[in-house]
N, C-alpha and C positions, 0 to 999 in steps of 0.2 A: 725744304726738308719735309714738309707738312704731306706739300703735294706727291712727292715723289712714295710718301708712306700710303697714302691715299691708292695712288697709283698700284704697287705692288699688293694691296687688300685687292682690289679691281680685281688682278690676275689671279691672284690666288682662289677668288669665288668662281672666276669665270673657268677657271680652269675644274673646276669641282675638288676642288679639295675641302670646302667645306659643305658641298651639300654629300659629297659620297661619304664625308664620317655623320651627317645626320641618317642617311639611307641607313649606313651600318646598324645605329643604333634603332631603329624604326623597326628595320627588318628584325632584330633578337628581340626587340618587347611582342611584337604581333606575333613570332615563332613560340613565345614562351606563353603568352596566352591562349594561344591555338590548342598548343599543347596539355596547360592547365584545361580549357572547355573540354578536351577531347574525355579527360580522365574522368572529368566529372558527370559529364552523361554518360559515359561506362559503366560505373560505380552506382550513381541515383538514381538515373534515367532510363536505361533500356530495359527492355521487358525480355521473357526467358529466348534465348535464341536470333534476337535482335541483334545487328551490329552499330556499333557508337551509329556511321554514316546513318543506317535506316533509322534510328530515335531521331538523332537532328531533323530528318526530312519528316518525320511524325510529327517532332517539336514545331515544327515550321506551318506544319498542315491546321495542326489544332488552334496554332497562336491566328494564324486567317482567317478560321471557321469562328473565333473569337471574338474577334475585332469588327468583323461581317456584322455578327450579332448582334453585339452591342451599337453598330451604326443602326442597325435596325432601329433597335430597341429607343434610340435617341429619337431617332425619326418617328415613330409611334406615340414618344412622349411629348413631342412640342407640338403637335399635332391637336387645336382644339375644335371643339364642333363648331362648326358653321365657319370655319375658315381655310383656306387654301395649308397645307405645310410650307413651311419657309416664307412664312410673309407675317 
């Protein structure tokens, strides 16, 4: 009996019946947060004339030129006289 219950879970995953109700629900949380991001750089983020698309890709640019930076900036700071950086 055990195995035969066994058995029919088998087919049933392999069959995707349980990964296509996970995909379902994966795909509405990712649609409804897309959704949500999209409103909120609309509304906070874009500048006169901007569209949501072009602030994300400014969002994205600035967050790089940031991160660059501050890698610099690390690099500059472990850095003492009379020693190689990163040793």
């Amino acid at each position: 009996m055990a195995k035969s219950g066994l058995t029919a879970a088998n087919k049933k995953i392999a069959g995707g019946g349980a990964t296509s109700g996970f995909q379902k629900i994966s795909d509405g949380v990712v649609s409804g947060y897309t959704g949500v991001e999209d409103r909120f750089v609309d509304w906070y983020l874009t500048r006169d004339g901007e569209s949501t698309a072009m602030a994300k890709e400014r969002l994205r640019k600035e967050e790089a030129r940031r991160r660059k930076e501050a890698q610099t900036m690390a690099r500059v700071r472990a850095h003492k006289p009379g020693r190689e950086p990163g040793v």
